[in-house]
C-alpha positions as CSV (number, residue, x, y, z in Angstrom):
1,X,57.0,160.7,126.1
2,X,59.2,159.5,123.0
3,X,60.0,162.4,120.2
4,X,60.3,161.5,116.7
5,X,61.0,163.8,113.5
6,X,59.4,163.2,110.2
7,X,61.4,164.8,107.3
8,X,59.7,164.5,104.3
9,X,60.0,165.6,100.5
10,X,56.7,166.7,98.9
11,X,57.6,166.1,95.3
12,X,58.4,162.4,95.8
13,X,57.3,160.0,93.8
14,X,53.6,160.8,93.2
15,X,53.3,163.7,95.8
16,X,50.9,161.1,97.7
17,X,52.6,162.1,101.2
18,X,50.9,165.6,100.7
19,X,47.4,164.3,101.7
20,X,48.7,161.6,104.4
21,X,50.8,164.2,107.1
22,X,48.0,164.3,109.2
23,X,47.2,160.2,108.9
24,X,50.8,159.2,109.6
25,X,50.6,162.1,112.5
26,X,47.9,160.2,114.3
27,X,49.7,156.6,113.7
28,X,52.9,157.9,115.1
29,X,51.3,159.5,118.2
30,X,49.4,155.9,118.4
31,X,52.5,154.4,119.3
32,X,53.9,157.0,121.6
33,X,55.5,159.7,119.7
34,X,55.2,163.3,120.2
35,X,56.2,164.6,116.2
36,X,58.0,166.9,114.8
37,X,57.8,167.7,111.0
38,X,59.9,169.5,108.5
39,X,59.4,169.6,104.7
40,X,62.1,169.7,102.2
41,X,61.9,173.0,100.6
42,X,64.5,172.4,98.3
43,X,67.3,169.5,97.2
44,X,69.6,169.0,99.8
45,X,67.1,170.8,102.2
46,X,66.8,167.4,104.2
47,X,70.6,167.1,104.8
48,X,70.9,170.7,105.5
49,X,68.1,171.1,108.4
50,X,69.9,167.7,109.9
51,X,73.2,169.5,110.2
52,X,71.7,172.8,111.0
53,X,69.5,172.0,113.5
54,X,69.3,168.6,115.3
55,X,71.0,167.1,117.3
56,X,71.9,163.6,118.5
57,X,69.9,163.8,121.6
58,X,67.3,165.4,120.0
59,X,65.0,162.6,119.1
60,X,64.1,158.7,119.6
61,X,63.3,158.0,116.2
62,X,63.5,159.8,112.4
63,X,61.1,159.1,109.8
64,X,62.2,159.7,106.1
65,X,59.8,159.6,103.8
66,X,60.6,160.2,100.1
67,X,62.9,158.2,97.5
68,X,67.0,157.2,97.6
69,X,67.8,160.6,97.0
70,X,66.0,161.8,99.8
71,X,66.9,158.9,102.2
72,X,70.4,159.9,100.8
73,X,70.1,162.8,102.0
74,X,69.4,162.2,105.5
75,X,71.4,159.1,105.6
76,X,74.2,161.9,104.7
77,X,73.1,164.3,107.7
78,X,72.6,161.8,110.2
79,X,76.5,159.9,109.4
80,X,77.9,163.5,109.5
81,X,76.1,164.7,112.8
82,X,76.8,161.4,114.3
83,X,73.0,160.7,114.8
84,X,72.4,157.1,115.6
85,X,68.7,157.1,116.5
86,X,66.8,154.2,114.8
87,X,65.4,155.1,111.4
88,X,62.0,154.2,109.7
89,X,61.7,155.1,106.0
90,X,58.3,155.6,104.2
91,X,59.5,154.4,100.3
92,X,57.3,156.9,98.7
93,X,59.6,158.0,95.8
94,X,59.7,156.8,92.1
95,X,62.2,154.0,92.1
96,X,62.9,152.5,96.4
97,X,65.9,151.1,95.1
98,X,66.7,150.3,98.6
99,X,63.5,150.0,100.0
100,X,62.9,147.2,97.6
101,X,65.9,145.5,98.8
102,X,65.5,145.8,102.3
103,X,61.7,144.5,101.6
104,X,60.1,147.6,103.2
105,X,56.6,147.7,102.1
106,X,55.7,150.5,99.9
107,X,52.3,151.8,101.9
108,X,52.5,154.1,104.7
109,X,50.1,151.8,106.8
110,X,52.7,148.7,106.9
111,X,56.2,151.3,106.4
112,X,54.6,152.3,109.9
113,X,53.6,149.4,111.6
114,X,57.6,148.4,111.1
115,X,58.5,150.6,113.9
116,X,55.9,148.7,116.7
117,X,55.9,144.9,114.8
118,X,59.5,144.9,112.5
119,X,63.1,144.4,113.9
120,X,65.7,147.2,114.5
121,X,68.8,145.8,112.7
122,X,72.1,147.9,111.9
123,X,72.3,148.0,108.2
124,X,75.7,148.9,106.1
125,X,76.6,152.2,104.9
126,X,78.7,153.6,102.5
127,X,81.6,156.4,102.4
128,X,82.9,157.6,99.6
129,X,85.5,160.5,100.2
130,X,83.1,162.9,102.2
131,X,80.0,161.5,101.6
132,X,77.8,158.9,102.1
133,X,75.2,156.3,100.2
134,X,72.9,153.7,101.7
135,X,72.0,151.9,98.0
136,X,74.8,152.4,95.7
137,X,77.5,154.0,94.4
138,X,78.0,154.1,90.1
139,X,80.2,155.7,87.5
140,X,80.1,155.8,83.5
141,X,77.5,155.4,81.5
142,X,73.6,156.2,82.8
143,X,75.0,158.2,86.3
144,X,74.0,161.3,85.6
145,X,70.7,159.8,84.5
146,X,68.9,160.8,87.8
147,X,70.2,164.0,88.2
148,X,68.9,165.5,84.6
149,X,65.4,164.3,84.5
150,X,62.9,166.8,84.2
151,X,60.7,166.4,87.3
152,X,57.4,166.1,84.8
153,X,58.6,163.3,83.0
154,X,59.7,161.8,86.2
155,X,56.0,162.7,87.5
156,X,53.9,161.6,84.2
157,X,56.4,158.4,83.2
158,X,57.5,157.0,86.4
159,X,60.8,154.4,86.0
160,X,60.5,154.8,82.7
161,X,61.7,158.2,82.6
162,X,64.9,156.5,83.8
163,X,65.0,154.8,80.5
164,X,64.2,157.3,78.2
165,X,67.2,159.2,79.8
166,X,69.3,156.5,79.3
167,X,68.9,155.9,75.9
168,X,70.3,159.2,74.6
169,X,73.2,159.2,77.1
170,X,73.9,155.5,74.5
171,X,73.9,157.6,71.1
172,X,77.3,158.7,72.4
173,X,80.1,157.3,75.5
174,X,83.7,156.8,76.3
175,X,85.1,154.0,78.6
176,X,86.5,154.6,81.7
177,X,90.2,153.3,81.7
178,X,90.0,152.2,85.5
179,X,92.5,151.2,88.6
180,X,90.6,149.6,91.0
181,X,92.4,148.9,94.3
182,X,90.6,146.2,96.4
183,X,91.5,144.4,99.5
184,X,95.2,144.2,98.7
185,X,94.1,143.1,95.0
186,X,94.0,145.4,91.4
187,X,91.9,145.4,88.3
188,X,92.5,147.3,85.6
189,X,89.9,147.8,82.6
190,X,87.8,149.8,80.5
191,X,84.8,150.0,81.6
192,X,81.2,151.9,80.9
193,X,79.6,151.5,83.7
194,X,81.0,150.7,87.1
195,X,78.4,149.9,90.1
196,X,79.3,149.6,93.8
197,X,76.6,148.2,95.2
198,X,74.9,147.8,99.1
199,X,71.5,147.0,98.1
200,X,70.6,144.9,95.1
201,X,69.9,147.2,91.9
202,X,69.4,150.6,91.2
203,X,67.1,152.7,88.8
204,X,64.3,149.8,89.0
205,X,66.9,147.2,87.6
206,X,66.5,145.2,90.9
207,X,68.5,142.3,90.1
208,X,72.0,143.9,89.3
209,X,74.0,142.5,92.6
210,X,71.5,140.1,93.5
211,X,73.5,138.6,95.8
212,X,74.5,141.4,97.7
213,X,72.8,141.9,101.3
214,X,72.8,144.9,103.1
215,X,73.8,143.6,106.2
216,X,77.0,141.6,105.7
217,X,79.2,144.1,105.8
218,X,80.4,143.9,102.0
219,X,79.9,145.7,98.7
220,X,79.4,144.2,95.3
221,X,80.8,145.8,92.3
222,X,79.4,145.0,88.9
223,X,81.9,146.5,85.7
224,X,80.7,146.4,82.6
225,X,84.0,146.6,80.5
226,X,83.9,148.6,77.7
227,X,81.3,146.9,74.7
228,X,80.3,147.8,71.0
229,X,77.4,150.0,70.7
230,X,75.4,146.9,69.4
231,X,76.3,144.9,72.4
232,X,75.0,147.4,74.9
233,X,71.2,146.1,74.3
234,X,71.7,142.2,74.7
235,X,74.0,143.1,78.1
236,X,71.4,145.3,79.4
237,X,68.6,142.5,78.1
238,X,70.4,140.1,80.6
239,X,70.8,142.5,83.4
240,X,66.8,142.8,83.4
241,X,66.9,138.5,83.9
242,X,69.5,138.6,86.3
243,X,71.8,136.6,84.3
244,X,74.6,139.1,83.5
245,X,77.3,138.5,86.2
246,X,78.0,135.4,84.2
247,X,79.3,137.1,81.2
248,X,82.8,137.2,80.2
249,X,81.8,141.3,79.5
250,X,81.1,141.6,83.6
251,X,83.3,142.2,86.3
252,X,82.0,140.7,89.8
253,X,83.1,141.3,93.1
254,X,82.9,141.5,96.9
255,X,85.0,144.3,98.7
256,X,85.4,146.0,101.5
257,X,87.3,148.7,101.1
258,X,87.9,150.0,96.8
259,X,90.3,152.9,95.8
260,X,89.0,153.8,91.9
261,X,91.5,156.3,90.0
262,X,90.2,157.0,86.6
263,X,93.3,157.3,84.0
264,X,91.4,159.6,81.2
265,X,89.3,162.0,83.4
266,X,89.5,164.8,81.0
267,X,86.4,163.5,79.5
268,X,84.5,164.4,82.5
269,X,82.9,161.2,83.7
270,X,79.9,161.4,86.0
271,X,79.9,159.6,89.4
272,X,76.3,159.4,91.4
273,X,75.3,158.1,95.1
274,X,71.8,157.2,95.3
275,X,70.4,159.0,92.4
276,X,72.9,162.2,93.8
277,X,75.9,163.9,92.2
278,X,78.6,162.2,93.3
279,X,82.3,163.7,94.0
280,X,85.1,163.8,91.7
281,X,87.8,160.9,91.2
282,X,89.7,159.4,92.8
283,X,87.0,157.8,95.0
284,X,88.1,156.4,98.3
285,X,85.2,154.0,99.2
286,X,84.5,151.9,102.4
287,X,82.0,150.1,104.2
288,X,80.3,151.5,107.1
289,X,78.9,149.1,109.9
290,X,77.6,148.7,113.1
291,X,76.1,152.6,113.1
292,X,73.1,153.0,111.3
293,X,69.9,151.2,112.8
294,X,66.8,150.8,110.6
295,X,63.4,149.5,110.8
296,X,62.8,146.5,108.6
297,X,60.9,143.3,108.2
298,X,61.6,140.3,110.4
299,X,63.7,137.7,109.2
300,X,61.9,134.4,107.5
């Protein structure tokens, strides 16, 4: 008999995991599982319980089920432990960032049937100093978004709370004077908002790197270079269409591997991985391949 762990946080998205345990229970049995469960008692709980108390041989399959700061946080546990066993996520937080770019469908019934009718496919992950994201990496302006909204706003408003956030983080910003280190190349700017990105947007915004794929073993960085105040609202109006990487006010690019030193870091800026504090600069960053095995959608 096959084991398989379902980690789960209750106050995702809508809390609608709370009456389906017992449902996804009987669907993972189904299909030859004998289950183990543990709820998230508290943020980070996911990641902690990983590194506490399982170990690599310990099961054939995890199940995640929450948002990108949840699937962050097992994505964190499971790189750290070295635990390779294949990975199904159940997108039932607020945003799915990478759920929505990997095209896993947001209803438990076909997030399940993934694991018997989908394709295992190694994904890429990300490592920044000691930790590690699975949608993106971001800097400046808007990162600490995530981490300061009040759980009923997030509850009652959904993405929007994302954007109510945001807008008082624009009454008042400083640019980021940047060195970014790239693949033997070097940019150096001012920049609001830096974005290093696996999947293809990030706070609902899902066509940010909408080239970027999650399984070719690059990132995309998107740098929005430091902009009047009255600018902020036409750039932001053309990230929504997908048409910004074409403005003179956009840095684009694919990288491998990115060293990012921040010249003025007296003022404090805020990094974030997957809705998650972030560490400190400088920010050693590289792609992860070839480890991390997730259910997914078959290819058209």
């Amino acid at each position: 008999m096959k084991r398989a762990i379902l980690l789960y946080n209750p106050k995702a998205g809508n809390r609608k995991i709370l009456n389906q345990v017992d449902y996804i229970t009987e669907k993972i049995q189904k299909l030859g599982y004998v289950l183990t469960i543990y709820r998230s008692e508290f943020k980070g709980a996911i990641e902690k319980h990983i590194l506490d108390k399982v170990l690599p041989e310990d099961f054939d399959l995890i199940m995640i089920s929450g948002g990108d700061g949840t699937i962050n946080e097992c994505i964190n546990g499971m790189m750290k432990k070295k635990i390779y066993a294949p990975l199904a996520i159940l997108p039932l937080g607020t945003a799915n960032d990478f759920a929505n770019t990997a095209m896993i469908p947001n209803t438990i019934d076909d997030a399940i049937n993934l694991i018997a009718k989908g394709e295992l496919r190694f994904v890429d992950v990300g490592q920044v100093n000691d930790k590690y994201f699975i949608n993106v990496c971001n800097m400046g302006l808007f990162s600490g978004v995530s981490h300061e909204i009040d759980l009923v706003l997030k509850k009652n408003l959904g993405k929007i709370a994302y954007y109510v956030k945001g807008i008082e983080e624009l009454q008042n910003y400083d640019a980021m004077d940047l060195i970014i280190e790239h693949d033997n190349k070097v940019l150096t700017n001012k920049y609001v908002l830096v974005l290093i990105f696996n999947g293809k947007g990030a706070g609902g915004f899902s066509k940010m790197a909408k080239d970027a794929d999650i399984e070719d073993g690059y990132f995309d960085l998107v740098g929005i270079k430091e902009v009047d105040f009255f600018d902020v609202p036409l750039l932001f109006l053309k990230v929504l269409q997908g048409e910004h990487l074409e403005d003179d006010k956009i840095d684009y690019i694919k990288l491998k591997h990115a060293r990012i030193t921040c010249k003025n870091p007296e003022s404090k800026f805020i990094t974030d991985i997957d809705g998650e504090v972030g560490p400190d600069f400088p920010l050693n960053i590289s792609v992860i391949t070839k480890q991390l095995r997730i259910y997914l959608p078959p290819k058209l």
